[in-house]
VOBA-1610 file (N, C-alpha, C; in pm, whole numbers, padded with zeros to 5 digits, always signed):
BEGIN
Unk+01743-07863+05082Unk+01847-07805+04996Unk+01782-07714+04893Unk+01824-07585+04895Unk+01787-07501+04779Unk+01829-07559+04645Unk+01732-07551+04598Unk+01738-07643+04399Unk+01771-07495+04287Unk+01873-07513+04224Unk+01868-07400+04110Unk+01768-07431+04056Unk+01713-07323+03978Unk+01611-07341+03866Unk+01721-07413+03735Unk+01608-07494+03730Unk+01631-07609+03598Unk+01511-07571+03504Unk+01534-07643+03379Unk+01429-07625+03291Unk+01304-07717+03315Unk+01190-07735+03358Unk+01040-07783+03348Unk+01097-07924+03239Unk+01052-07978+03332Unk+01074-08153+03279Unk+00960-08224+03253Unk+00888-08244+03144Unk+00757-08278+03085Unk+00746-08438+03172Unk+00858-08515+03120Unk+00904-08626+03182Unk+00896-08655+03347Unk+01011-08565+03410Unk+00962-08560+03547Unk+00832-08561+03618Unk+00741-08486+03542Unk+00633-08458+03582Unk+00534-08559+03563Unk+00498-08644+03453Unk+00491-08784+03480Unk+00511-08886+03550Unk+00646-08915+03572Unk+00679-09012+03637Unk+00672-09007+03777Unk+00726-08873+03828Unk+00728-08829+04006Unk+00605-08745+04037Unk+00490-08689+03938Unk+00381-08599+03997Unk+00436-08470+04019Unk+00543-08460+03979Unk+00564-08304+03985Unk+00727-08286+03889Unk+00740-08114+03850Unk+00911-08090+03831Unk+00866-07978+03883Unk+01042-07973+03905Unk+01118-07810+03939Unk+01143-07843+04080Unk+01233-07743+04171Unk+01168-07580+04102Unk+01249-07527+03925Unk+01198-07465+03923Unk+01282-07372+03796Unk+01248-07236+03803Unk+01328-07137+03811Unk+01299-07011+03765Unk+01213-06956+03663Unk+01113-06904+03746Unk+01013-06842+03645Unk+01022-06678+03684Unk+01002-06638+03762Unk+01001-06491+03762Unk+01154-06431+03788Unk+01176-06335+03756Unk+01320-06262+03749Unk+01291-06248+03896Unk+01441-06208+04000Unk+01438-06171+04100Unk+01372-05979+04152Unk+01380-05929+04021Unk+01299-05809+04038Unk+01165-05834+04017Unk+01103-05911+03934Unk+00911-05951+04004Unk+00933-05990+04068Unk+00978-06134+04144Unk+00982-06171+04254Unk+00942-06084+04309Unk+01039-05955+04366Unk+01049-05831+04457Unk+00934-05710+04478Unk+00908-05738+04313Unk+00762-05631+04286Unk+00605-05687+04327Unk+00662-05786+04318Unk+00503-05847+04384Unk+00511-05907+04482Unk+00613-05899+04558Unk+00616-05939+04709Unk+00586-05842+04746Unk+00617-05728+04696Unk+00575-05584+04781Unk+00447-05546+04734Unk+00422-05595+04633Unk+00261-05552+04574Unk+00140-05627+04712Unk+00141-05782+04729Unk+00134-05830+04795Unk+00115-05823+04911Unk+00217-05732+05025Unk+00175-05724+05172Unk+00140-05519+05141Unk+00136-05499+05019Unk+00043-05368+05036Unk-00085-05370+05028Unk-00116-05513+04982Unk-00245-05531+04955Unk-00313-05614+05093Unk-00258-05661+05177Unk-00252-05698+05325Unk-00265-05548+05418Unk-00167-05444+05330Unk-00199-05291+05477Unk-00108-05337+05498Unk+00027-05407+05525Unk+00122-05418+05596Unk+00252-05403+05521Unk+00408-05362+05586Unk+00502-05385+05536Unk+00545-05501+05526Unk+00665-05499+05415Unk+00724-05665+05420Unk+00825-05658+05520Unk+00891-05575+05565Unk+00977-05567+05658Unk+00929-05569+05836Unk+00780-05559+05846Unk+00651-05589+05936Unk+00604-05673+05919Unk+00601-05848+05896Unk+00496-05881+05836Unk+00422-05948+05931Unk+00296-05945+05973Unk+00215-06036+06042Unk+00068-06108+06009Unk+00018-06149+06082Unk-00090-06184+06062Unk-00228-06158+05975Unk-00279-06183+05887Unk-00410-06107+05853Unk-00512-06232+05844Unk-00639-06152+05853Unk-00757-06226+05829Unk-00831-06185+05681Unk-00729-06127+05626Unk-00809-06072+05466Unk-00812-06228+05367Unk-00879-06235+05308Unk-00933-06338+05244Unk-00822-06357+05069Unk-00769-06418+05095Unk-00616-06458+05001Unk-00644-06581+04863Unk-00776-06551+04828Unk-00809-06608+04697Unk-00839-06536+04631Unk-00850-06555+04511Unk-00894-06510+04348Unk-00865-06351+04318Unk-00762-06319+04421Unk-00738-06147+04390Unk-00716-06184+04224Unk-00632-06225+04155Unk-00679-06219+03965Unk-00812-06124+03947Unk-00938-06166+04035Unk-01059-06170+03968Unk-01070-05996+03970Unk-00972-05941+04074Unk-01042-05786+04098Unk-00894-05711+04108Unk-00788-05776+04080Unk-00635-05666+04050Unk-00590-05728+03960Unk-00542-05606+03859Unk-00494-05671+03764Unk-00318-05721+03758Unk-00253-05657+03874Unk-00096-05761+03869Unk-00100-05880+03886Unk-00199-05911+03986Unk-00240-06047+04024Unk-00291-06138+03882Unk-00395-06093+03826Unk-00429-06102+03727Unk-00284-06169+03604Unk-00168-06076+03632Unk-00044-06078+03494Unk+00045-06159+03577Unk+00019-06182+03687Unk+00106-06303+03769Unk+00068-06448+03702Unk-00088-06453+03763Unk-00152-06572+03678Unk-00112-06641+03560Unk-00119-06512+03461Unk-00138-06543+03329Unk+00040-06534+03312Unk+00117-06516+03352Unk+00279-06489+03304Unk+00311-06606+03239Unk+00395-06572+03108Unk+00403-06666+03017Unk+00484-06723+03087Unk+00605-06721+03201Unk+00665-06818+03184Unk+00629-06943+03320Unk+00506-06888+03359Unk+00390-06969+03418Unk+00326-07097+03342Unk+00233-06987+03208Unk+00185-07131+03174Unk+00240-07158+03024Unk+00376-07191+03013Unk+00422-07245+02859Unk+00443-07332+02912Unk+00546-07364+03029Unk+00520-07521+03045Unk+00378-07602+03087Unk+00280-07484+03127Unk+00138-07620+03114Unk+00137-07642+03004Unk+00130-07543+02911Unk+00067-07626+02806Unk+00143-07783+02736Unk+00244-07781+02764Unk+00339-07893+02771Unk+00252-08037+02847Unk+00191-07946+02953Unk+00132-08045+03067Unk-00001-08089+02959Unk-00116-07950+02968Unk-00239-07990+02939Unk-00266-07992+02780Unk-00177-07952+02697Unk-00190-07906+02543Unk-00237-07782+02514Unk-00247-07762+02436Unk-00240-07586+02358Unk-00390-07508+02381Unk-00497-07590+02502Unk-00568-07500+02546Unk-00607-07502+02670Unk-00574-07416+02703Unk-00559-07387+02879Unk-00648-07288+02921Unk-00720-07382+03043Unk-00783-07240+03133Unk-00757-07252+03311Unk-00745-07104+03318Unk-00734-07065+03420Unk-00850-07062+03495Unk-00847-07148+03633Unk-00982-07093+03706Unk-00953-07079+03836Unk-00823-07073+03916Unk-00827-07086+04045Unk-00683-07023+04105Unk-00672-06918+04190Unk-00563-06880+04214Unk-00561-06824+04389Unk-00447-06873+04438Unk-00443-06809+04579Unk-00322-06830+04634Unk-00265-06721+04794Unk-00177-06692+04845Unk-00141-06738+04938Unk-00040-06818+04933Unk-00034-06910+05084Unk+00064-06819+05156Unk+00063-06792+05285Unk+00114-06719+05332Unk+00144-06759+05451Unk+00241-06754+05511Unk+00286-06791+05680Unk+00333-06676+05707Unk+00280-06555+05782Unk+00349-06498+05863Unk+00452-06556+05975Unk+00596-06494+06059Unk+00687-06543+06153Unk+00583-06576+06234Unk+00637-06714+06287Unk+00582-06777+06380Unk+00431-06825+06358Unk+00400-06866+06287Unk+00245-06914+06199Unk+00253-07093+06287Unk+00164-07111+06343Unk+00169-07255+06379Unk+00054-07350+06340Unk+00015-07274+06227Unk-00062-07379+06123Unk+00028-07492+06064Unk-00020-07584+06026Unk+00034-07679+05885Unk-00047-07742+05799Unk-00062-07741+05697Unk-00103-07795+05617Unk-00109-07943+05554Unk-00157-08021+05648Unk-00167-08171+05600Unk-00144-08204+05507Unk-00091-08349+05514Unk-00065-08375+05334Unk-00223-08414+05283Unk-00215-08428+05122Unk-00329-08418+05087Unk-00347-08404+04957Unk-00441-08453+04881Unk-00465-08438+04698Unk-00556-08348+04686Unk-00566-08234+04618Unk-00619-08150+04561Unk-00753-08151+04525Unk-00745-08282+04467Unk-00911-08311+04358Unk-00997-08370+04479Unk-00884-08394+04615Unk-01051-08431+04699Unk-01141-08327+04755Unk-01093-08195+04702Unk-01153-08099+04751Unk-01203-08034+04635Unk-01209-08067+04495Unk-01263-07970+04347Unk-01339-08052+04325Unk-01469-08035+04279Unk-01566-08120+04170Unk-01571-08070+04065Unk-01472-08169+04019Unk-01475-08121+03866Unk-01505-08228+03766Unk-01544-08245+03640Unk-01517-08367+03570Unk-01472-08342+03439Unk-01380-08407+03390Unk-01291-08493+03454Unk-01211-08436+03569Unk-01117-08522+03636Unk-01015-08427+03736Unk-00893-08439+03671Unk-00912-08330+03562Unk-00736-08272+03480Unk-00720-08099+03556Unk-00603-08116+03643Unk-00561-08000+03694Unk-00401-07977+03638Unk-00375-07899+03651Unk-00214-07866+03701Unk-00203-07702+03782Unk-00103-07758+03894Unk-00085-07628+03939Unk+00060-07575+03925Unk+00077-07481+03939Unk+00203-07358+03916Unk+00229-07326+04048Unk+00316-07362+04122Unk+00337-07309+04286Unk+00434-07182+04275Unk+00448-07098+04299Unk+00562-07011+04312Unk+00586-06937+04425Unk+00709-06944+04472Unk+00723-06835+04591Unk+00794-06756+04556Unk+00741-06623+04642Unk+00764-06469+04612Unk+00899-06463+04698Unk+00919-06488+04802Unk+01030-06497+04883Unk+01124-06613+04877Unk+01172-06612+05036Unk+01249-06773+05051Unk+01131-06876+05122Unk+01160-06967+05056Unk+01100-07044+05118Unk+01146-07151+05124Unk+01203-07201+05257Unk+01243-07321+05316Unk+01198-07396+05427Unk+01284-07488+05483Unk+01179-07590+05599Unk+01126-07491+05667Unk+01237-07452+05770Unk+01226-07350+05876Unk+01083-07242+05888Unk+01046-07167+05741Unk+00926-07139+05724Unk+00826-07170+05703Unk+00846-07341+05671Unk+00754-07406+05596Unk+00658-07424+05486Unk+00833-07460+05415Unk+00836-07449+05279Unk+00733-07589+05255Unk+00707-07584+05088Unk+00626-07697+05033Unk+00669-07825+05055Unk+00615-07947+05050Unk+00647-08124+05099Unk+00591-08178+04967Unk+00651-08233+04884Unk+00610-08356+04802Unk+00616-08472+04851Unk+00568-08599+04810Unk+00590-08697+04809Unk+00606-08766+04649Unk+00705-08774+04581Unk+00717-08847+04501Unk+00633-08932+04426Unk+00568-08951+04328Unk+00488-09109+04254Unk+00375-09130+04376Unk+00365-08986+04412Unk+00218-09022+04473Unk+00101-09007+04394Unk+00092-08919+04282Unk-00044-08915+04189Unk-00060-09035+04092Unk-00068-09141+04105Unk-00094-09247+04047Unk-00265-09268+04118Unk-00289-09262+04211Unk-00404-09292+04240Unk-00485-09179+04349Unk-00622-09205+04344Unk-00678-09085+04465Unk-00697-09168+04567Unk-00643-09148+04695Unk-00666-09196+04820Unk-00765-09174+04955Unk-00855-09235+05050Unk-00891-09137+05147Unk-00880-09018+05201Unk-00949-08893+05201Unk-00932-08805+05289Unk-01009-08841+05440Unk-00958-08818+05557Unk-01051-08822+05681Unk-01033-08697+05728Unk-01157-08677+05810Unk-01127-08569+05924Unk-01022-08582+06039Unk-00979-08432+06009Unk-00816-08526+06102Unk-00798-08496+06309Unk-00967-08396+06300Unk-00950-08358+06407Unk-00879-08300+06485Unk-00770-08195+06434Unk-00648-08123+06470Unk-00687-07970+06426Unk-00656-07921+06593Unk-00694-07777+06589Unk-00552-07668+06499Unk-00439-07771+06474Unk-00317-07712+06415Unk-00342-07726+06225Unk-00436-07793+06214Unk-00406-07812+06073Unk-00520-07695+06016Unk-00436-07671+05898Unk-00473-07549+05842Unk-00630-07620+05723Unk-00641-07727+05720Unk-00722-07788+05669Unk-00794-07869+05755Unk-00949-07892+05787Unk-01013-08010+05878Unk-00968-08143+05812Unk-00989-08153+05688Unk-00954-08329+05614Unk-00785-08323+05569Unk-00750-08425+05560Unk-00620-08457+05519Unk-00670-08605+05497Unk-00527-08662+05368Unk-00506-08796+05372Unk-00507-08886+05498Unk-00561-08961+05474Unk-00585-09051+05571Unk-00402-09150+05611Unk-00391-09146+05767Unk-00245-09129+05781Unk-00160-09295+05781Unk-00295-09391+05717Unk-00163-09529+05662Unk-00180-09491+05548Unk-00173-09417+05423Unk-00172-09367+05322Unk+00008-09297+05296Unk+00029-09249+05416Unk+00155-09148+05398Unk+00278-09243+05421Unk+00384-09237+05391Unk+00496-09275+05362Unk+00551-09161+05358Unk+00651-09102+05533Unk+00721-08987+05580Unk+00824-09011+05509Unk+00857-09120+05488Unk+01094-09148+05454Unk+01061-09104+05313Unk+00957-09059+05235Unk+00988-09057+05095Unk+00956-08900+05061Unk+00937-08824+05188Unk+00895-08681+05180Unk+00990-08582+05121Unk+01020-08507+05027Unk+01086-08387+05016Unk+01027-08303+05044Unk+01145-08184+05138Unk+01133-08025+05105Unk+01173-07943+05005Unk+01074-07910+04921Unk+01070-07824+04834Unk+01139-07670+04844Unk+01257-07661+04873Unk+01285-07539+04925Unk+01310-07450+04794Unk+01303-07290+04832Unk+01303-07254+04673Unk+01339-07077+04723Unk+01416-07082+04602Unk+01442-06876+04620Unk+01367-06824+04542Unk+01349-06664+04551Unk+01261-06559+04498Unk+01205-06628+04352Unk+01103-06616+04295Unk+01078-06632+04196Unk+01061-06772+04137Unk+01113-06888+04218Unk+01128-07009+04173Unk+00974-07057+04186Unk+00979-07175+04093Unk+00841-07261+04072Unk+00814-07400+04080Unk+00733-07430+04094Unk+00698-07615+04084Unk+00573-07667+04036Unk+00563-07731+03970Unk+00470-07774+03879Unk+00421-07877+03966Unk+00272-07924+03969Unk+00229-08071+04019Unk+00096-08070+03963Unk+00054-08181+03977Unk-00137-08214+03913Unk-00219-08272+04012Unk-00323-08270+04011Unk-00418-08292+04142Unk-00434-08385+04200Unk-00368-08490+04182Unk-00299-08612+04287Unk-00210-08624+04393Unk-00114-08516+04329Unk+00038-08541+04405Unk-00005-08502+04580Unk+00061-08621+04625Unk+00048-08551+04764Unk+00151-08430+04822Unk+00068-08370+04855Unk+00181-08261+04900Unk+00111-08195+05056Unk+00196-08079+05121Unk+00156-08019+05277Unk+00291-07927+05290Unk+00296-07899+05413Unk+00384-07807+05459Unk+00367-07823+05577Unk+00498-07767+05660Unk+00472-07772+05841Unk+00430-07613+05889Unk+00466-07581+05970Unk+00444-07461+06080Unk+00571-07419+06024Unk+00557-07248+06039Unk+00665-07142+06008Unk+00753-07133+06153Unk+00835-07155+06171Unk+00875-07207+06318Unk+00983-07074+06275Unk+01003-06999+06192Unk+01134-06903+06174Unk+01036-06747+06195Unk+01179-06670+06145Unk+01105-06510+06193Unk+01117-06438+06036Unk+01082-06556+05929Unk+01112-06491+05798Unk+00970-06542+05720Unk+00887-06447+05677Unk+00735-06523+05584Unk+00801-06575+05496Unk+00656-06634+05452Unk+00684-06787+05353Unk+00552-06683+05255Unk+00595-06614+05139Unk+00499-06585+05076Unk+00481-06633+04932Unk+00372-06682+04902Unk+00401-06801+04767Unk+00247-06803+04738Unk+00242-06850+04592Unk+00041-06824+04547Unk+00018-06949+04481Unk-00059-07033+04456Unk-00061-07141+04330Unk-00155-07086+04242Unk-00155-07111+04139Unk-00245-07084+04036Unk-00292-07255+03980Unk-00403-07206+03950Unk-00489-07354+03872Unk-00509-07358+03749Unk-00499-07445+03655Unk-00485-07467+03523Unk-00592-07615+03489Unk-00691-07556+03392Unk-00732-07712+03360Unk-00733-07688+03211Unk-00876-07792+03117Unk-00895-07776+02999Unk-01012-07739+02923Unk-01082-07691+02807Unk-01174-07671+02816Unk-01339-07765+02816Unk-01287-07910+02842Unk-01331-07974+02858Unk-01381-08037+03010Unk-01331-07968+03060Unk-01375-07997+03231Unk-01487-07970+03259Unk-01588-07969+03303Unk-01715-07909+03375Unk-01690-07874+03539Unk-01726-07760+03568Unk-01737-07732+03708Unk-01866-07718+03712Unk-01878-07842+03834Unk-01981-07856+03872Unk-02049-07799+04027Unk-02046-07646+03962Unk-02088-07542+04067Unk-02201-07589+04175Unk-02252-07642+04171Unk-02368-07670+04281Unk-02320-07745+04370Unk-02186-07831+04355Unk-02156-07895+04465Unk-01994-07786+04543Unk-01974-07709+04398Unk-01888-07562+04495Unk-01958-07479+04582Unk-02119-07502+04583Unk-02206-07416+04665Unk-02200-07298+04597Unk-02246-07292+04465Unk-02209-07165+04369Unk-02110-07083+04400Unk-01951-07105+04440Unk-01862-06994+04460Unk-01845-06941+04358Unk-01894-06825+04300Unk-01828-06758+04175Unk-01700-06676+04241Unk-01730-06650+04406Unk-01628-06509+04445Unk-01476-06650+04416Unk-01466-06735+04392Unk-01380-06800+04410Unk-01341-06903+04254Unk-01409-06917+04190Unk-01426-07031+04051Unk-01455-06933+03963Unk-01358-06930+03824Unk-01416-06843+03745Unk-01318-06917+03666Unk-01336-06888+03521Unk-01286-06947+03413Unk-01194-06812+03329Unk-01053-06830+03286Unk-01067-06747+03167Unk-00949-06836+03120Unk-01029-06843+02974Unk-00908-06861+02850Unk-00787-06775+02860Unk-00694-06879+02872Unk-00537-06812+02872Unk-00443-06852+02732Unk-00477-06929+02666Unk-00395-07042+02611Unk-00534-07094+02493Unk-00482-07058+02333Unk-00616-07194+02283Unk-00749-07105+02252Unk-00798-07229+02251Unk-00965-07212+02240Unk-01055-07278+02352Unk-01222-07233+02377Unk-01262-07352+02415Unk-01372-07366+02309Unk-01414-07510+02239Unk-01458-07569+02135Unk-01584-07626+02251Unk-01587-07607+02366Unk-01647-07684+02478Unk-01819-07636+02497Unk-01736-07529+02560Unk-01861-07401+02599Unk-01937-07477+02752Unk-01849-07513+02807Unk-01898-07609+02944Unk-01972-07488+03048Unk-01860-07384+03071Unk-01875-07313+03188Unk-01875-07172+03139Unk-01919-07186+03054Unk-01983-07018+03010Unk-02054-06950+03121Unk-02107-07003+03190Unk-02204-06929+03343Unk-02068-06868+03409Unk-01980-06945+03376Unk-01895-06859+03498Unk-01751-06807+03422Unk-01765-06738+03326Unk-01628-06703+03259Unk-01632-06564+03322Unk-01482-06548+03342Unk-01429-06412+03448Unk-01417-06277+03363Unk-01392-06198+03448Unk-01370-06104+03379Unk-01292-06034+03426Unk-01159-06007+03285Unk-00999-05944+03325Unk-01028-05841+03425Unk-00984-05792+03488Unk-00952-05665+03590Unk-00869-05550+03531Unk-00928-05402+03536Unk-00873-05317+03453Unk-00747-05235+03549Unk-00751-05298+03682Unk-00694-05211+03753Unk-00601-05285+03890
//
């Protein structure tokens, strides 16, 4: 069921591991950066197919991407989440072209970041529609209470090699996250979440952005030094920390 945008529920987000959706971008960004988006693919949106171009950290080297990230009405409700100093270090484009027969296992976030502590929140937003049929986002409810097994899942369909390990999952308690232009969803690096296969002839185009504090350490040597991918910038605040000064980003002029 498509959800109106509601207002970001500090509460919700506690208790269930996630809120929303809620309207964050007007239906004209929505529109401007959906089209910004598959120009930056080489392709039309009214064409859209396949690419092998690499759909992380554009922030680090365009700057719309960059004012997507940072859009206030992105992170006022983190700071709700993380308090009045926020950093940005992680952003990317999930994308299903028609007929995509990937899926995305369910799965917690932090089993794939080394970070310490593991304080995340992410900002999901889709640029388009996104529903089952395209394979829209999956919560599971009061799943971030604890971190669970990941295994190798051995599936040439999953868009990830590891996923939660599968007596972990509880299907009857799954929602689809379905959502129109511009809508959002908040979650933190527990919640289990996935998506199925785009089984329709309409993309699923949507980005998350990452939010922590300035107290986290990234502990780059076990990221295999990704800088093209991990970078830090103060959005929100101060940092009083000075953890990851090796890797603070730098805005994009263009």
């Amino acid at each position: 069921m498509i959800t109106k945008g509601t207002s970001f529920s500090i509460e919700q987000f506690h208790e269930a591991g996630y809120s929303g959706p809620i309207q964050a971008l007007t239906l004209e960004e929505a529109d401007r950066y959906n089209q910004l988006f598959f120009e930056e693919l080489g392709q039309s949106k009214f064409e859209p197919g396949p690419t092998k171009i690499n759909l992380s950290a554009w922030h680090h080297r365009r700057k719309w991407a960059y004012e997507l990230a940072t859009h206030p009405a992105l992170v006022e409700p983190i700071t709700q989440i993380l308090g009045p100093d926020v950093v940005l270090w992680a952003m990317h484009f999930w994308y299903k072209e028609p007929g995509n027969t990937k899926f995305i296992p369910w799965h917690q976030d932090i089993n794939y970041w080394p970070m310490e502590p593991a304080i995340n929140a992410t900002a999901w937003v889709s640029l388009g529609w996104s529903i089952r049929e395209n394979g829209c986002l999956r919560i599971i409810p009061g799943t971030h209470r604890s971190i669970v097994p990941h295994v190798d899942l051995g599936n040439d369909a999953s868009a990830f090699q590891e996923g939660i390990d599968a007596s972990y999952v509880d299907e009857s308690k799954a929602i689809d996250i379905e959502m129109t232009p511009g809508q959002i969803v908040y979650f933190n690096e527990a919640t289990f979440h996935g998506s199925e296969m785009n089984s329709s002839n309409i993309p699923r185009v949507a980005f998350s952005v990452r939010y922590t504090t300035p107290e986290v350490k990234f502990k780059m040597a076990d990221w295999g030094g990704d800088t093209n991918r991990i970078r830090t910038f103060q959005v929100r605040g101060e940092d009083r920390f000075r953890l990851n000064d090796d890797i603070i980003g730098a805005i994009p002029q263009q």
